[in-house]
MARBA-3410 file (N, C-alpha, C, O; in Angstrom, 1 decimal):
228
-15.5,11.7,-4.3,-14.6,10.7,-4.0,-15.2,9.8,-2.9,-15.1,8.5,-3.0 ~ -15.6,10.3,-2.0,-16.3,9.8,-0.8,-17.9,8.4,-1.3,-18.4,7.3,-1.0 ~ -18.1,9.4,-2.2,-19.7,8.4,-2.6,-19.0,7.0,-3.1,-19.6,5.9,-3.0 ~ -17.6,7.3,-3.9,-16.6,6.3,-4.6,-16.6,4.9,-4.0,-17.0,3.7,-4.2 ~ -15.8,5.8,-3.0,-15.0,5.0,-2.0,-16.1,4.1,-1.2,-15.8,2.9,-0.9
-17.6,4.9,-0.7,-18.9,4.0,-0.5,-19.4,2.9,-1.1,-20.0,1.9,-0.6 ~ -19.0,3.3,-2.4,-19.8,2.1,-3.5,-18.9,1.0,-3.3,-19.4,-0.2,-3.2 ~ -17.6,1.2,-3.3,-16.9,-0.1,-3.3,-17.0,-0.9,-2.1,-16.9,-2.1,-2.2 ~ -17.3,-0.3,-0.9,-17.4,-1.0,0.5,-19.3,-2.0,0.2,-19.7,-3.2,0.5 ~ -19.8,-1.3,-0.4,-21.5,-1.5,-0.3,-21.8,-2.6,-1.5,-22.9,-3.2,-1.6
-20.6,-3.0,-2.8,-21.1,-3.6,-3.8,-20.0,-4.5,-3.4,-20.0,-5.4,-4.2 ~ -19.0,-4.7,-2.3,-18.2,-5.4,-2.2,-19.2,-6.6,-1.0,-19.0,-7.8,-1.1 ~ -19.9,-6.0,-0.1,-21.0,-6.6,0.5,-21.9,-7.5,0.0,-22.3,-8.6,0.5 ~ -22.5,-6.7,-1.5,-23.3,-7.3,-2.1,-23.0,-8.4,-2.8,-23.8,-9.3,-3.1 ~ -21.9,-8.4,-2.9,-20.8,-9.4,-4.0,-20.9,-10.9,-3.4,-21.2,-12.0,-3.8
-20.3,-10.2,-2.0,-20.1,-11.2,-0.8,-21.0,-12.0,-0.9,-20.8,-13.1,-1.3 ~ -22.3,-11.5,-0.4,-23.3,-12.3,0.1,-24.1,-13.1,-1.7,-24.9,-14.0,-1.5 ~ -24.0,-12.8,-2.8,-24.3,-13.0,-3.7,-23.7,-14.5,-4.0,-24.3,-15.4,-4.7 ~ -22.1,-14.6,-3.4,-21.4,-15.5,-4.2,-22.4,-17.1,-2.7,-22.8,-18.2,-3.1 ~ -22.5,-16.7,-1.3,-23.0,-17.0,-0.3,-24.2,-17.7,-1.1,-24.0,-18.9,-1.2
-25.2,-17.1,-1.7,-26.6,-17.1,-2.2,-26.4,-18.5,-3.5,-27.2,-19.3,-3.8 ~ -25.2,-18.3,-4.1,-25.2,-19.2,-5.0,-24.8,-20.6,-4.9,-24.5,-21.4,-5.8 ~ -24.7,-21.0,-3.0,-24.5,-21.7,-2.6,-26.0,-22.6,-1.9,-26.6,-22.4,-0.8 ~ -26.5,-23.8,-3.0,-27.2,-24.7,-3.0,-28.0,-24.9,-1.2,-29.2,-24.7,-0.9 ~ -27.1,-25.1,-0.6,-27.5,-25.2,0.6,-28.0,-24.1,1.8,-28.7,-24.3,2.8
-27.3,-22.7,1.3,-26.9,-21.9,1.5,-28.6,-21.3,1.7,-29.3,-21.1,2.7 ~ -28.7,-21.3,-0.3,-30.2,-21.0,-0.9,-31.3,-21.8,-0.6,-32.5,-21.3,-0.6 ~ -31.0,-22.7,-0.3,-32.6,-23.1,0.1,-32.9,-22.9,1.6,-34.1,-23.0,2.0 ~ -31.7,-22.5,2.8,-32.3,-21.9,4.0,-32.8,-20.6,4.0,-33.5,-20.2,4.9 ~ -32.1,-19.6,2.6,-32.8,-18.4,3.1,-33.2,-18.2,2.1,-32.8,-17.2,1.4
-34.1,-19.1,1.7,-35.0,-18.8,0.4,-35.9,-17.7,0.5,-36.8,-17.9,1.3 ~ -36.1,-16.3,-0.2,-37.3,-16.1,0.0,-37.6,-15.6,1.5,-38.7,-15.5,2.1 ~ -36.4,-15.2,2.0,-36.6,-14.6,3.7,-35.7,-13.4,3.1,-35.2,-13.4,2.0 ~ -35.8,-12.1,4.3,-35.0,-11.2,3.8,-33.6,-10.7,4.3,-33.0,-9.7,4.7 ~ -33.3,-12.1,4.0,-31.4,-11.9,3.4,-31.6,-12.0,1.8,-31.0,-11.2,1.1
-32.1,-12.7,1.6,-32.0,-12.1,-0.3,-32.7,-11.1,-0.5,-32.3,-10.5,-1.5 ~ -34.0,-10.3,0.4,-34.0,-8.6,0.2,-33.0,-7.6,0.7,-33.2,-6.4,0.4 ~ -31.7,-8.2,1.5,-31.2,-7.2,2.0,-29.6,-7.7,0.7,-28.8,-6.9,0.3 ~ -29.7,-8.6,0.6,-28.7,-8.6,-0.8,-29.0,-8.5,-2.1,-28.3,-8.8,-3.1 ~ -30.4,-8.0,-2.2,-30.9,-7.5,-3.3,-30.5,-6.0,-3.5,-30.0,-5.6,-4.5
-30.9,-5.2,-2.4,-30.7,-4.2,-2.2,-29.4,-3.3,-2.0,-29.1,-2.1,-2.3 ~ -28.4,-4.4,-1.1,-27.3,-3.7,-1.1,-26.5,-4.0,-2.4,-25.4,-3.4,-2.4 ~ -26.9,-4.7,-3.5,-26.3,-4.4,-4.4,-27.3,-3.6,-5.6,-26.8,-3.2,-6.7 ~ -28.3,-3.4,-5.3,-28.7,-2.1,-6.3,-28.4,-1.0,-6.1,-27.8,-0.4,-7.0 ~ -28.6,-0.1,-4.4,-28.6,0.7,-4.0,-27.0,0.7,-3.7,-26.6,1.7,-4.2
-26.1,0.1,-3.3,-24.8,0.1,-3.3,-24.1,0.6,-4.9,-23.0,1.1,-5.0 ~ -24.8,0.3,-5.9,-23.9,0.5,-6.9,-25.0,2.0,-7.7,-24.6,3.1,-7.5 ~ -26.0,1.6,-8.3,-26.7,2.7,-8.6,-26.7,4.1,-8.0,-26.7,5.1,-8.8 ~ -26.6,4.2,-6.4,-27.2,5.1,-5.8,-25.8,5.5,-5.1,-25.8,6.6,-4.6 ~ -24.7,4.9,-4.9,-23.3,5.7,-4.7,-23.0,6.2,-5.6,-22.9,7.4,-5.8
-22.6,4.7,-6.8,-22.3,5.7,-8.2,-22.9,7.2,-8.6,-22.4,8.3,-8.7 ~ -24.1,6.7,-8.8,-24.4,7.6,-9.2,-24.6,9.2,-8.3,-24.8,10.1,-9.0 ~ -24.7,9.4,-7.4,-24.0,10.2,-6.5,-22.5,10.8,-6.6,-22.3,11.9,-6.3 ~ -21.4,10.0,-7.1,-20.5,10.5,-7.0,-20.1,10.9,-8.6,-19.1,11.5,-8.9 ~ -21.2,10.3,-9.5,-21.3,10.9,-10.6,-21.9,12.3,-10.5,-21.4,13.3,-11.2
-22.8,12.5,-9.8,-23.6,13.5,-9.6,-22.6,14.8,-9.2,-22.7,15.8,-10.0 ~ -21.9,14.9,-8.5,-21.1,15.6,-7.4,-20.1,16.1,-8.8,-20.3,17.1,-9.5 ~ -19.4,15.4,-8.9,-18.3,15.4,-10.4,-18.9,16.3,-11.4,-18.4,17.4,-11.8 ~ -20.1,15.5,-12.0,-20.3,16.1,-13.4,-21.2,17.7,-12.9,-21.1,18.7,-13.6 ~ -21.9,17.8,-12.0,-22.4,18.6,-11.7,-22.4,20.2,-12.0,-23.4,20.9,-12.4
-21.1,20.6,-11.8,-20.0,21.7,-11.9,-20.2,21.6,-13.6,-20.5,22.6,-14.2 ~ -20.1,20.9,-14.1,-19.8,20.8,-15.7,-21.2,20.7,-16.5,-21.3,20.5,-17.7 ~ -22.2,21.0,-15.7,-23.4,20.2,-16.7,-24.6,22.0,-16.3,-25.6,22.4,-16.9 ~ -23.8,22.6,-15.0,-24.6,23.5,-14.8,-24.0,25.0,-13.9,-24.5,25.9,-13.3 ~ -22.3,24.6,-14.3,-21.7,25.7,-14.2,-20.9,26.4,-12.6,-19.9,27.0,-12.5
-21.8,25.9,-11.7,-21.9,25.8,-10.3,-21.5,24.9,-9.3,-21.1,23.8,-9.8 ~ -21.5,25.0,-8.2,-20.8,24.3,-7.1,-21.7,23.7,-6.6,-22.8,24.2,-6.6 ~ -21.5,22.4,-6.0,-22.4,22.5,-4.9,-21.6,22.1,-3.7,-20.5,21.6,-3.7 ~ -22.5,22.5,-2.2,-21.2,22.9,-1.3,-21.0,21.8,-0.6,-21.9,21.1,-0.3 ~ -19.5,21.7,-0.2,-18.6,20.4,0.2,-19.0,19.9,1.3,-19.3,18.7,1.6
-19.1,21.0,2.1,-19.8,20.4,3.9,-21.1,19.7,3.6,-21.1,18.5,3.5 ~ -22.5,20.6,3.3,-23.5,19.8,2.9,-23.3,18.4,1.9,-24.3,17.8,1.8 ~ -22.3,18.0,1.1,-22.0,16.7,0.5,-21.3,15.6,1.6,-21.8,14.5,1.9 ~ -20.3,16.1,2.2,-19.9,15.3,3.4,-21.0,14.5,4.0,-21.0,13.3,4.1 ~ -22.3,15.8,4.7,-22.9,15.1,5.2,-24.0,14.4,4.7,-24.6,13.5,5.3
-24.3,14.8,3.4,-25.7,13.7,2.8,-24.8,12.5,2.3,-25.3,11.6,1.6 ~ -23.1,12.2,2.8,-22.6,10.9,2.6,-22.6,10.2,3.7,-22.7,8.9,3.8 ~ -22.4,10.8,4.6,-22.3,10.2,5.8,-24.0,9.9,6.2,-24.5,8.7,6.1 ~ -24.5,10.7,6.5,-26.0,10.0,6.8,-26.6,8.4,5.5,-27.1,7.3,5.7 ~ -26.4,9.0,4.3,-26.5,7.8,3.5,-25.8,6.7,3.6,-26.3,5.6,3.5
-24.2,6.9,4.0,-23.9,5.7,4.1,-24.4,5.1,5.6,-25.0,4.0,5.5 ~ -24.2,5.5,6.9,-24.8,5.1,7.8,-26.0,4.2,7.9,-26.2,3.1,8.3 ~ -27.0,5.4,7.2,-27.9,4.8,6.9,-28.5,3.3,6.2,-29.6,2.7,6.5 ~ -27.6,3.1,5.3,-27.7,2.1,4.2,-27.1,1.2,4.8,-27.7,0.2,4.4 ~ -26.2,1.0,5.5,-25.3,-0.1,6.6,-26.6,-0.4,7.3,-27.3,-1.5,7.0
-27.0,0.6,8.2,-28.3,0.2,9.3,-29.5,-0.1,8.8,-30.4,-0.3,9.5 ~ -29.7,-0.1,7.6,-31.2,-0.4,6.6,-31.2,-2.0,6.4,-32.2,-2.6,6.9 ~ -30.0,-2.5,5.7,-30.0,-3.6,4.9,-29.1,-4.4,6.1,-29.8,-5.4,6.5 ~ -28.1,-4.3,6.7,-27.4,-5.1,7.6,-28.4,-6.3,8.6,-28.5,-7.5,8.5 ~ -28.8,-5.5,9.5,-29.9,-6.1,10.7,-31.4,-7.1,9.6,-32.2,-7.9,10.2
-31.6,-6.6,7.6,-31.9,-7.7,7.4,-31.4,-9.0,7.4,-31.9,-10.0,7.9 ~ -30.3,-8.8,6.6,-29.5,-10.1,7.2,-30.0,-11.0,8.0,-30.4,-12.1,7.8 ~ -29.8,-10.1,9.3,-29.8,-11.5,10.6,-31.2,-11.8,10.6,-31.4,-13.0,10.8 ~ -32.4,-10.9,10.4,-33.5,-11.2,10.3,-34.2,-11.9,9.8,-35.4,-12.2,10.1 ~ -33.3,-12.6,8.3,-33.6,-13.4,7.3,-33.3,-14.6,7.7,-34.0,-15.6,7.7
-31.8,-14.4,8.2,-31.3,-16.0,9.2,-32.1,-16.6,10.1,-32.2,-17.8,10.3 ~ -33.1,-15.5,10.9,-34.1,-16.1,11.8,-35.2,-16.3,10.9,-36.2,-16.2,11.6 ~ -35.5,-16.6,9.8,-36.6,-17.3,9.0,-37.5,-15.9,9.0,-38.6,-16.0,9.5 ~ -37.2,-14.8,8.5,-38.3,-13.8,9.0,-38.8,-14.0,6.9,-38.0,-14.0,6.0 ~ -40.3,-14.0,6.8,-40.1,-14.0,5.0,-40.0,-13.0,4.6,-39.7,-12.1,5.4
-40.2,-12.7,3.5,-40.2,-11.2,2.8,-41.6,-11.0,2.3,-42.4,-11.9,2.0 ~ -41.8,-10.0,2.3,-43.5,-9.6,1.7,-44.1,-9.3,2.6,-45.1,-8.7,2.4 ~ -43.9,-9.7,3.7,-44.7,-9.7,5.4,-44.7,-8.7,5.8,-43.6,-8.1,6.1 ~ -46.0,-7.9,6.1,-46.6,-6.7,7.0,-46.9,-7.2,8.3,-47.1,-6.3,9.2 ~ -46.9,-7.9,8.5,-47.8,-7.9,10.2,-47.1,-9.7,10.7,-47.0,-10.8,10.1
-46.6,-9.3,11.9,-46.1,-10.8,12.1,-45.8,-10.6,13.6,-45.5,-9.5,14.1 ~ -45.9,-12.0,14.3,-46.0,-12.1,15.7,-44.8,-11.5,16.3,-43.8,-11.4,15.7 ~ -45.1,-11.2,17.7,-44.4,-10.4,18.3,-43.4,-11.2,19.2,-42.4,-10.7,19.7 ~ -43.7,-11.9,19.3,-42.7,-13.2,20.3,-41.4,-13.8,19.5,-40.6,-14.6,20.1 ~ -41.3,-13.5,18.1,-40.5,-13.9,17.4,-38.9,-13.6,17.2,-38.2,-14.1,16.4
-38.7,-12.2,18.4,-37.4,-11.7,18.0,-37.0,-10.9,17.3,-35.9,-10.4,17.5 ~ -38.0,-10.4,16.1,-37.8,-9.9,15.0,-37.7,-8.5,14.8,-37.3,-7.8,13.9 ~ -38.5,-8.2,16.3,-38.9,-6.5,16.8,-37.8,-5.6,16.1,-37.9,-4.7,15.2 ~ -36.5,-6.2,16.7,-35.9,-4.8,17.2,-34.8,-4.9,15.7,-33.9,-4.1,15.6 ~ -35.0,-5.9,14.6,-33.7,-5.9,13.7,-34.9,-5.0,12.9,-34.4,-4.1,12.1
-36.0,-5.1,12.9,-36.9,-4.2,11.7,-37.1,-2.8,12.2,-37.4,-1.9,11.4 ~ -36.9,-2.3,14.1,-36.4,-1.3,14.0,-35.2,-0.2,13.7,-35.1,1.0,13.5 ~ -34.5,-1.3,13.7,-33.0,-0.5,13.5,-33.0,-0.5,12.0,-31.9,0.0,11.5 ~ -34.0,-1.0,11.1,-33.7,-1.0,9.5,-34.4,0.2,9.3,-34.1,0.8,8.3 ~ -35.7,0.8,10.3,-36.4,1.4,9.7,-35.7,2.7,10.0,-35.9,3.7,9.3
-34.5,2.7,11.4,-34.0,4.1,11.8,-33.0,4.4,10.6,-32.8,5.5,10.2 ~ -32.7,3.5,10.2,-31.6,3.1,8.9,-32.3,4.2,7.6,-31.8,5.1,6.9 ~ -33.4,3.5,7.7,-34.1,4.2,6.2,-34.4,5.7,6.3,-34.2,6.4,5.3 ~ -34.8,6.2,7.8,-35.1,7.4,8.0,-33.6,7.9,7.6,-33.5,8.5,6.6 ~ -32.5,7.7,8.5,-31.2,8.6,8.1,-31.0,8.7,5.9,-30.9,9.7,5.2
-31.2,7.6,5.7,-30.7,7.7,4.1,-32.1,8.9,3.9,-31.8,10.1,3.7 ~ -33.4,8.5,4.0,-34.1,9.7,3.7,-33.5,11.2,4.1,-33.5,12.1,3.3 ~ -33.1,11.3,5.8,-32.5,12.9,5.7,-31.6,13.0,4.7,-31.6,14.0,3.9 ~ -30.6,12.0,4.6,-29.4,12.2,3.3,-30.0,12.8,2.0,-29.6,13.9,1.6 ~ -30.6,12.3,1.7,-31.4,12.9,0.3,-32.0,14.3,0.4,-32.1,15.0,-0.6
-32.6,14.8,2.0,-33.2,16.4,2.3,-31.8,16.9,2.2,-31.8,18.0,1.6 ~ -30.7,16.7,2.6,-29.5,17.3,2.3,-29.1,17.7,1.2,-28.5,18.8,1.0 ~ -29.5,16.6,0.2,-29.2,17.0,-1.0,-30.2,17.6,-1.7,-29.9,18.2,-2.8 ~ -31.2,17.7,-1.3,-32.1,18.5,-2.0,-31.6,20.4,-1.5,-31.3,21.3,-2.2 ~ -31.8,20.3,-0.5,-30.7,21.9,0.1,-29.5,22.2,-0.6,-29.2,23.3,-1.1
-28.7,20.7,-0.8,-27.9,21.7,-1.6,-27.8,22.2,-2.6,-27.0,23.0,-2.9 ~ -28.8,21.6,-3.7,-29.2,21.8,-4.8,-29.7,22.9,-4.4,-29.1,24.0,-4.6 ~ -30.7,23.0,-4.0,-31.3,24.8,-3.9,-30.3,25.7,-3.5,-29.8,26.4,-4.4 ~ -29.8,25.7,-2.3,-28.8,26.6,-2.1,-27.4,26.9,-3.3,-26.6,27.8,-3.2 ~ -27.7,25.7,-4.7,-26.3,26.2,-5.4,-27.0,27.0,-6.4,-26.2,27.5,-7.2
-28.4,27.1,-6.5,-29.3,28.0,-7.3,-29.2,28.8,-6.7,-28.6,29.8,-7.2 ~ -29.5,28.9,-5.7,-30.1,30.5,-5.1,-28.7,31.5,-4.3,-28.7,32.6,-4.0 ~ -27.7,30.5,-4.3,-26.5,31.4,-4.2,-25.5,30.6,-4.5,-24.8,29.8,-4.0 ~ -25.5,31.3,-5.9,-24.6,30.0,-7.4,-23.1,30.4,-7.0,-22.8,31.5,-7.3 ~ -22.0,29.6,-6.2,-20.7,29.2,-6.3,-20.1,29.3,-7.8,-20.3,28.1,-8.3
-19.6,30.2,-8.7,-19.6,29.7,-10.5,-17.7,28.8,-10.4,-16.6,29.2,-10.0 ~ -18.2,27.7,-10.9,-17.3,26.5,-10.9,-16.1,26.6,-11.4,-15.0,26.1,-11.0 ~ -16.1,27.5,-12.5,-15.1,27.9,-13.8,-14.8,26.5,-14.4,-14.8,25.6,-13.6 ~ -14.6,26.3,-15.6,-14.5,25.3,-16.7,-13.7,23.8,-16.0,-14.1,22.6,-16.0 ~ -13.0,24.3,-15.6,-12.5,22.8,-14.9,-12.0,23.0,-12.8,-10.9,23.4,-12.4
-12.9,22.6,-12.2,-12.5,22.9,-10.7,-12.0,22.3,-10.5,-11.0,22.6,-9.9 ~ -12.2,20.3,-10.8,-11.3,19.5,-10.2,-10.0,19.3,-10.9,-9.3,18.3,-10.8 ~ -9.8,20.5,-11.9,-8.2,20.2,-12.7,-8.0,18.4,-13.1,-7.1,17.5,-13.0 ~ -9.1,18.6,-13.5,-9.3,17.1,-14.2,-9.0,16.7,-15.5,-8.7,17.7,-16.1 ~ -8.9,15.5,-16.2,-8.0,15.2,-17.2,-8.9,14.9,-18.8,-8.4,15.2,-19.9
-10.0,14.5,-18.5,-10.4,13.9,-19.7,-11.1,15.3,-20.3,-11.4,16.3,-19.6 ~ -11.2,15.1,-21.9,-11.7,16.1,-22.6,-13.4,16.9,-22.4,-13.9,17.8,-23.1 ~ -14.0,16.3,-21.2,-14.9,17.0,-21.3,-14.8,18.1,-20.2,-15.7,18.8,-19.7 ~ -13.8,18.1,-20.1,-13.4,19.8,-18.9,-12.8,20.5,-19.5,-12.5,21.6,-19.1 ~ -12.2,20.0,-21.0,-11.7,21.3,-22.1,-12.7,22.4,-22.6,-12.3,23.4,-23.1
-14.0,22.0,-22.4,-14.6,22.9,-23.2,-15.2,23.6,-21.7,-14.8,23.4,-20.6 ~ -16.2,24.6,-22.1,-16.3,25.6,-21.0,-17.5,24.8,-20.2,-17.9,23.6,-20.4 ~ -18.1,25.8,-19.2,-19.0,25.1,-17.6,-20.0,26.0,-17.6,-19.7,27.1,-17.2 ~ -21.3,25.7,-18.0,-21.7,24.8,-18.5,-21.5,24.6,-20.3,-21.6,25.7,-20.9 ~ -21.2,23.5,-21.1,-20.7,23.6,-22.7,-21.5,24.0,-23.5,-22.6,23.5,-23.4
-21.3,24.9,-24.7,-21.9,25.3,-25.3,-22.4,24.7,-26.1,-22.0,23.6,-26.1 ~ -23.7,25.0,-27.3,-24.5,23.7,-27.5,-23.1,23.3,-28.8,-23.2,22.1,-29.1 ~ -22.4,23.7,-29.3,-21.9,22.7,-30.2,-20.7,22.3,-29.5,-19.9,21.5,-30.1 ~ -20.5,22.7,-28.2,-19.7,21.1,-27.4,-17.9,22.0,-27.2,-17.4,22.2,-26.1 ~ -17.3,22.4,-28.5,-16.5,22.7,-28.0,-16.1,23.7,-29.8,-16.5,23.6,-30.9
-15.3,24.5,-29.3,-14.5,25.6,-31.0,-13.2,25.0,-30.9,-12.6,25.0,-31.9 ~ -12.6,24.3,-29.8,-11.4,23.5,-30.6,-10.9,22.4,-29.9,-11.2,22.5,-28.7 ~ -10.2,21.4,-30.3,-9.9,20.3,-29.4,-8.3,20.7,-28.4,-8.1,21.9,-28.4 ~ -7.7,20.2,-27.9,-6.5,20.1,-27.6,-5.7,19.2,-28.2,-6.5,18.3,-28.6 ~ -4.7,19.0,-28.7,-4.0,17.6,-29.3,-3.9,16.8,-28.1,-3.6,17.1,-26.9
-4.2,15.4,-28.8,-4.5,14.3,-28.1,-3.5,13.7,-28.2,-3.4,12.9,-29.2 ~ -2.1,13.9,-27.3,-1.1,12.6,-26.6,-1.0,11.7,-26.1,-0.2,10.8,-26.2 ~ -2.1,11.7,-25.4,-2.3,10.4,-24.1,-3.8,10.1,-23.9,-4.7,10.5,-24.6 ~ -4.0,9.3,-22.6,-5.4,9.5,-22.1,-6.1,10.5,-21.5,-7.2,10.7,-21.2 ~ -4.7,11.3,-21.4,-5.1,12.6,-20.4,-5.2,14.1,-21.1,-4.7,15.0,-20.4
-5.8,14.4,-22.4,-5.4,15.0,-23.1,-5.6,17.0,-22.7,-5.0,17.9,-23.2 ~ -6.9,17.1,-21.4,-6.9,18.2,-20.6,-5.8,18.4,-19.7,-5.5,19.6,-19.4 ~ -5.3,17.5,-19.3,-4.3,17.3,-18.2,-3.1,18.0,-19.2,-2.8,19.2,-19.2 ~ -2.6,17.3,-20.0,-1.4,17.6,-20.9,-1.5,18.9,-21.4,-0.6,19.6,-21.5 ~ -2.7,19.2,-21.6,-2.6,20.8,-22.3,-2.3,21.6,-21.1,-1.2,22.2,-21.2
-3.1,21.8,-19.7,-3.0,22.2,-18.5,-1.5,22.4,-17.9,-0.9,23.3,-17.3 ~ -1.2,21.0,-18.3,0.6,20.9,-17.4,1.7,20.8,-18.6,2.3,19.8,-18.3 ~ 2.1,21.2,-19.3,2.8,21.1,-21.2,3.6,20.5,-20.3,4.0,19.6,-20.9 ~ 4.1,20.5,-19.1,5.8,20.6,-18.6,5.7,19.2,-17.4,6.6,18.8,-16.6 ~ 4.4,18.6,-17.6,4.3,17.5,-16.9,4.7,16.1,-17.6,4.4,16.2,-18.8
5.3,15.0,-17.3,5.6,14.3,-18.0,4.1,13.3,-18.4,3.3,13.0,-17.5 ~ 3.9,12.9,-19.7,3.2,11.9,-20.5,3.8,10.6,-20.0,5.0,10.6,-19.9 ~ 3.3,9.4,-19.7,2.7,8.2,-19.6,2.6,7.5,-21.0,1.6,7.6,-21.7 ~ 3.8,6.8,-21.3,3.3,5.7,-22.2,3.7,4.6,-22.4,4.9,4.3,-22.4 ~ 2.7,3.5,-22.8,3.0,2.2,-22.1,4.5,1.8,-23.3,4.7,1.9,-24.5
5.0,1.4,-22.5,6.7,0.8,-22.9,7.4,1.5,-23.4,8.0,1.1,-24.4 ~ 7.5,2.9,-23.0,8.3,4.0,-23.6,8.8,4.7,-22.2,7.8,4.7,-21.4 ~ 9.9,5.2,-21.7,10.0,6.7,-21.5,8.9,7.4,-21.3,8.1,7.6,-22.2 ~ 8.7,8.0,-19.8,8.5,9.2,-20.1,8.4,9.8,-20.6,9.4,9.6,-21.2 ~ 7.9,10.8,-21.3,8.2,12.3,-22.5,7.0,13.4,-21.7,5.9,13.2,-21.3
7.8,14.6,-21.8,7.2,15.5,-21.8,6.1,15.7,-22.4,6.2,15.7,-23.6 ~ 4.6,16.2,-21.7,3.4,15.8,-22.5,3.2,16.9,-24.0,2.2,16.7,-24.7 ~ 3.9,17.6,-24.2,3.7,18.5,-25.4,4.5,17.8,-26.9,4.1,17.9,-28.0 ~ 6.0,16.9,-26.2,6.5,16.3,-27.2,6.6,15.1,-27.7,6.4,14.3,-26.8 ~ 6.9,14.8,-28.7,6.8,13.1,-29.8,7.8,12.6,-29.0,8.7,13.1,-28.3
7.3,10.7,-29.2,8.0,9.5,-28.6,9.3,10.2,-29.3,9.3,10.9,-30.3 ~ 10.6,9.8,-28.3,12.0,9.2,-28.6,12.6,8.0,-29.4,13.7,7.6,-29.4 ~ 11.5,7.6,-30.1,11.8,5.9,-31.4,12.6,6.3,-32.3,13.2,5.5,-33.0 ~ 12.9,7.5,-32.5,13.8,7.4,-33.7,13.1,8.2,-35.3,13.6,8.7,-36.3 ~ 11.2,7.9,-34.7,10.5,8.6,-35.5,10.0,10.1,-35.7,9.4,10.7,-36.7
10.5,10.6,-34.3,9.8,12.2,-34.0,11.2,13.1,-34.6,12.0,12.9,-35.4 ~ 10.9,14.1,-33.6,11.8,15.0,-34.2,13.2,14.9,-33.4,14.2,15.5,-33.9 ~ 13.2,14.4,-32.5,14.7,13.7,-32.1,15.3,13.2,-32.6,16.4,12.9,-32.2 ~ 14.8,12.7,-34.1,15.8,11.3,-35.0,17.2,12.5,-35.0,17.2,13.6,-34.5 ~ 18.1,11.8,-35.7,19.7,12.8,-35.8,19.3,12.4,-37.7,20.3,12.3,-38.4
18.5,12.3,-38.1,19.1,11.6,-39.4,19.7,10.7,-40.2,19.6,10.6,-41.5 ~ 20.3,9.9,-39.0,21.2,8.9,-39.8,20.5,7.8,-40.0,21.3,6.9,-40.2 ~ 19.2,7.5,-39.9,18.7,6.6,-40.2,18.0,5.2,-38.6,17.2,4.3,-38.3 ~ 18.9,5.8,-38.2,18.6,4.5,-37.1,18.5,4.8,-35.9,18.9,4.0,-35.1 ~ 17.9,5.9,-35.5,17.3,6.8,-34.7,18.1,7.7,-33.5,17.6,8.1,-32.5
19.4,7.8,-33.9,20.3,8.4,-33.7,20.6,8.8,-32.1,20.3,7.9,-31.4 ~ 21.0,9.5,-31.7,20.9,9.7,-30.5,20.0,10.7,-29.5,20.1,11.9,-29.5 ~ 19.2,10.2,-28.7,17.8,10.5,-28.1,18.2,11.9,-27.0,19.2,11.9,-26.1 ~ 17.6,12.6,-27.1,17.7,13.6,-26.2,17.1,13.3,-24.8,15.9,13.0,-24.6 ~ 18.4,13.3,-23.7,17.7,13.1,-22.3,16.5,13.3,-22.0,16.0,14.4,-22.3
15.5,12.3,-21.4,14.2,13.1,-20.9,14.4,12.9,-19.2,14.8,11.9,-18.5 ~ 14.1,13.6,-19.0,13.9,14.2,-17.0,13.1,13.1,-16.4,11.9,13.3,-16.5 ~ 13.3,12.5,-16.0,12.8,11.5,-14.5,12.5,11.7,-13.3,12.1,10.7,-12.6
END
């Protein structure tokens, strides 16, 4: 949830400064300096590298049976995200001061010292982030947490089948009510979601007159209360 909730702050940055970039006047001052490396990056690494992190975390449990543990995820988010703020941000201002991009070696009188240090303390933190995650990966091998088929009591059908899935996937489906068709089997007594209907209880048929609530008489007779 955390890696989630990152991607949207980090691609919402990237967005920003993109729509900035497509401004004529905008673009030809920081042509080619690195504010377009640092909004290059916060929208790759903002979307690829949260996403998929919080893909990572999710499917993880399901793809290999195991946990991996919550404290060590906290913190390979927190150093990543920190990190990734202090990497790409201070390019920014560095680009505004005309600094170009592609440049290894550049005068020292220019100001530029201390925004390329604080990018590089930046990069170091996102690197420990990733030794975190490499620990926790080992640590869920070498002392396996077993996840059981669905930990996050999650909804979509690929937590119906077992953790990790067998190779032909699944021996039976659930009936499919809604969008939530693990959820509905999980909770029978929870109410289903459907668009311009009532409520209904997720195990039983719409109230139209078509299921098994009709009375008979043709015109969908009278509907049995559902619970609100």
């Amino acid at each position: 949830m955390v890696f989630s909730i990152g991607f949207l702050f980090a691609f919402l940055m990237g967005g920003v400064t993109g729509v900035m970039l497509a401004a004529p006047p905008i673009d030809f001052f920081v042509h080619d300096t690195y504010f377009v490396v640092a909004h290059f990056h916060q929208v790759l690494f903002g979307t690829a590298v949260f996403a998929g992190f919080a893909g990572l975390y999710y499917w993880y449990p399901k793809m290999f049976g195991r946990m991996l543990n919550e404290k060590l995820g906290h913190l390979h988010f927190w150093f990543t995200f920190v990190g990734f703020w202090l990497t790409f941000m201070p390019q920014y201002g560095v680009g505004l001061k005309g600094m170009p991009r592609r440049v290894a070696y550049y005068p020292s009188g220019l100001g530029w010292q201390i925004y390329n240090q604080l990018s590089t303390i930046g990069a170091f933190l996102i690197a420990f982030g990733f030794l975190l995650l490499l620990i926790n990966l080992v640590r869920s091998w070498r002392n396996p947490v077993l996840a059981g088929d669905n930990p996050w009591d999650a909804q979509t059908l690929e937590w119906f089948t077992s953790s990790p899935p067998p190779h032909h996937n699944y021996t039976h489906l659930p009936p499919i009510r809604s969008e939530r068709p693990t959820w509905d089997y999980n909770h029978p007594d929870a109410l289903a979601l459907r668009h311009g209907k009532v409520p209904v209880p997720a195990g039983s048929r719409s109230t139209n007159g078509s299921g098994p609530h009709n009375n008979g008489d043709g015109d969908g007779g009278a509907k049995e209360k559902v619970p609100v």
